[in-house]
N, C-alpha and C positions, 0 to 999 in steps of 0.2 A: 387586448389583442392576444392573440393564441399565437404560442410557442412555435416558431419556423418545424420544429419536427414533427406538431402536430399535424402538416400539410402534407406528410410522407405515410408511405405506406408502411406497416409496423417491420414485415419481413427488412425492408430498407434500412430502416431504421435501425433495426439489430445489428443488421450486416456493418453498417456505418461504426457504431458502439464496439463490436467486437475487433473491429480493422485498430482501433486507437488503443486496446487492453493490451499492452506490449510491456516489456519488463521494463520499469523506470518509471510506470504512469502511475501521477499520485490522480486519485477518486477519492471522492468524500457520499460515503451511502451509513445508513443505520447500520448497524452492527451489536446482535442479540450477545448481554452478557448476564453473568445469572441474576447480578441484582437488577439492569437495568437494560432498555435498549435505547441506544441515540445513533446518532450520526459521528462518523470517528471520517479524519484520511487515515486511510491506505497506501502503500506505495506496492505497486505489484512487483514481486522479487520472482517468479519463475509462475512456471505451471507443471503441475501434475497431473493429468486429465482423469477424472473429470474436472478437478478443482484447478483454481488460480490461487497460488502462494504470495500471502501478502504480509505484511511489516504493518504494525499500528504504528502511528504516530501521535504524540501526547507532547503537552502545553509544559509540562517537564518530568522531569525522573520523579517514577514512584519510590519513596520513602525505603520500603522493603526491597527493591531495587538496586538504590545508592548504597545501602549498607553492605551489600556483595560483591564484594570486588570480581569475584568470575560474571555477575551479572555486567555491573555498570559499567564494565570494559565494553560491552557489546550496546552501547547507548551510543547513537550516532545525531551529531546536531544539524536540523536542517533548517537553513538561516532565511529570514522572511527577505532579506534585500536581495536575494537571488531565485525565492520563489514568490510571487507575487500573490498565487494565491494564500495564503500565508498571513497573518496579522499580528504576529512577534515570532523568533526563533522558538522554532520544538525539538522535542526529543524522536526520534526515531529506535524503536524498542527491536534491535536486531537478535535479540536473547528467544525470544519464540515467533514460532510459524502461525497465521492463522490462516488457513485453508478454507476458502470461499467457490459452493459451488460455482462454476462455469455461468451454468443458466440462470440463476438466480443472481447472478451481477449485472450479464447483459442485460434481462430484463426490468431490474430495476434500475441501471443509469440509460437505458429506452424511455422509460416514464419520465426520465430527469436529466437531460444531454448536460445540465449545467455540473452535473456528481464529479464530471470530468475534470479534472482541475489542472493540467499539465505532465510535464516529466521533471525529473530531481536535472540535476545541475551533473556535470560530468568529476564533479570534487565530490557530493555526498553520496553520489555511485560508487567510486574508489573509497569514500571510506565508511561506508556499509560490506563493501567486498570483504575490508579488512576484517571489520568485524567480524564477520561471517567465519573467516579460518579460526578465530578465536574463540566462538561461540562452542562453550560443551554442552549447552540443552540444546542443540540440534542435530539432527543424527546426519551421519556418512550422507547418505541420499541427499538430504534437503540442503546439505551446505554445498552437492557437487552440484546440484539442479540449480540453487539462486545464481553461485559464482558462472556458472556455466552461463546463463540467464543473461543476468550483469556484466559482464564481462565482453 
C-alpha cells in the first residue's frame, strides 16, 4: 500500500513538511560527512535563510568531545522516556551548528513524511538553551538566533 502522502500533490506536500520545520522539531534525514553519509536526528535550533540551524544528535559523547570541558559542558541529554521516537537516551551536540539548506530538507522529508519524528520535551529546550549561552564555538549570531528560536 502506498504512503497517504503519495495521494497529494507534491506542492501540498511541501507546504504540509515546511508548516511542521518549527524550532524544537527533531527529523531524522541522511546527512553528508566527509568519511560517510547516513541518516542522523536533528533537532531544528533556529533558521537563517536560506538555511535551517540544526543540532546533531548522537547515541553518546564523542571521545574527543568528553575530554573538553568547554566542549562537553555544551552536551545536552535527550532521554528516550520522553521522546518516543528515540531507542535509548542520546547525546544532543550543542557545541556546533550544522546548517541545512531550506530546500533540500523540505524536499527530502517530502519523499519521507516519516523523517519527521516529533518536538524535544520543554526540559531539553531549557537545557539546550543553557547550553547555547555557554557554548564558545558559536558565534554572537548563532547563539542570538537558536536562543531567540528556542525560547
Amino acid at each position: 500500500m502506498a504512503p497517504l502522502g503519495d495521494h497529494f500533490p507534491a506542492d501540498k506536500v511541501k507546504e504540509h513538511v515546511a508548516k511542521q520545520l518549527v524550532p524544537g522539531c527533531v527529523i531524522r534525514i541522511p546527512v553528508a560527512f566527509p568519511q560517510v553519509t547516513k541518516p542522523k536526528f536533528l533537532i531544528l535550533v533556529g533558521d537563517r535563510d536560506p538555511d535551517y540551524l540544526t543540532f546533531i544528535v548522537n547515541s553518546e559523547v564523542n571521545q574527543f568531545v568528553a575530554k573538553r570541558p568547554h566542549l562537553a559542558q555544551c552536551q545536552v541529554t535527550i532521554d528516550a522516556a520522553n521522546h518516543g521516537f528515540l531507542r535509548h537516551d542520546s547525546q544532543v551536540a550543542c557545541h556546533e551548528v550544522l546548517a541545512l539548506k531550506r530546500t533540500d530538507v523540505v524536499r527530502e522529508l517530502s519523499g519521507n513524511l516519516d523523517g519527521i519524528k516529533g518536538q524535544i520535551s520543554q526540559a531539553v529546550r531549557d537545557q539546550i538553551v543553557a547550553a547555547v549561552k555557554f557554548a564558545v564555538t558559536l558565534s554572537a549570531g548563532e547563539k542570538s538566533a537558536i536562543i531567540e528560536a528556542l525560547s
